[in-house]
C-alpha positions in Angstrom: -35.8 14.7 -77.8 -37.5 11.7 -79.2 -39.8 9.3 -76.9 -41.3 5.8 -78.3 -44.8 5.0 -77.2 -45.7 1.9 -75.4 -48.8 0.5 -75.1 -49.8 0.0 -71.2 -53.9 -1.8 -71.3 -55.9 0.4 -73.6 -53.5 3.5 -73.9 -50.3 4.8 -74.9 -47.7 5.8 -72.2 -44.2 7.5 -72.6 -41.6 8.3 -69.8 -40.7 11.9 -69.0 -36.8 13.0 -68.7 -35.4 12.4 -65.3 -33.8 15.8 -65.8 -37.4 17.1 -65.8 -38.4 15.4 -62.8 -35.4 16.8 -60.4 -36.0 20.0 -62.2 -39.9 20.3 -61.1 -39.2 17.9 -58.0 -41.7 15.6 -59.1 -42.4 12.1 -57.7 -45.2 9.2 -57.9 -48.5 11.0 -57.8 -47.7 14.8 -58.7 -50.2 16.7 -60.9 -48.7 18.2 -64.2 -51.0 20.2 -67.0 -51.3 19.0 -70.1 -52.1 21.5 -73.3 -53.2 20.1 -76.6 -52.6 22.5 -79.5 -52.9 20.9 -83.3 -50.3 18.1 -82.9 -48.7 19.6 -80.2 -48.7 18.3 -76.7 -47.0 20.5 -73.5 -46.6 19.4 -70.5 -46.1 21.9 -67.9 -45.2 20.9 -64.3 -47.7 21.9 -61.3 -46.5 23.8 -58.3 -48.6 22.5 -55.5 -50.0 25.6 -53.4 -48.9 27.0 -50.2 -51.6 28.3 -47.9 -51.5 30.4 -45.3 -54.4 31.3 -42.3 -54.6 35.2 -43.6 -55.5 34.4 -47.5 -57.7 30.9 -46.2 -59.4 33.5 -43.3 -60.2 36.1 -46.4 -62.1 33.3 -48.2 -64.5 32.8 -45.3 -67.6 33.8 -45.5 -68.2 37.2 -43.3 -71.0 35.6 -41.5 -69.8 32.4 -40.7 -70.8 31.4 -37.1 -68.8 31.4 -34.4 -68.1 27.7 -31.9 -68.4 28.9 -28.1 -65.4 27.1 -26.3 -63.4 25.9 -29.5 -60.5 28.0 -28.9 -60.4 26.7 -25.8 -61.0 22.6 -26.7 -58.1 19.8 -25.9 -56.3 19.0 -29.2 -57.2 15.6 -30.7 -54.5 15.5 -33.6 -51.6 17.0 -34.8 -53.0 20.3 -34.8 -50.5 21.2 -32.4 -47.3 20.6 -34.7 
């Protein structure tokens, strides 16, 4: 597939495939790697993470303090949904 270059203020821009973006459901804003190898340029498309409470509760540091009462506080956000 050829692309043309455009110049957009001091750099060069090109558009990427609309195939590739429904593909990686991309939109305004996603993160995608880019790998330079001799004159070759890759793109590769990044999945964003999913986290849940068990792996982010193994990061934690074993001595980490414990808040008297915070399990027990009034919500002040959307912590409930």
């Amino acid at each position: 597939m050829m692309q043309s270059l455009r110049r957009s203020g001091g750099s060069l821009v090109m558009t990427i495939p609309k195939s590739f973006i429904e593909q990686n459901k991309l939109n305004d804003g996603s993160s995608v790697e880019l790998f330079l190898s001799g004159n070759k340029l890759t793109i590769e498309a990044r999945k964003k993470p999913k986290y849940n409470l068990a792996d982010l509760m193994a990061e934690m540091p074993n001595k980490m303090p414990m808040v008297k009462g915070w399990d027990n506080s009034e919500s002040v956000g959307l912590e409930r949904y």
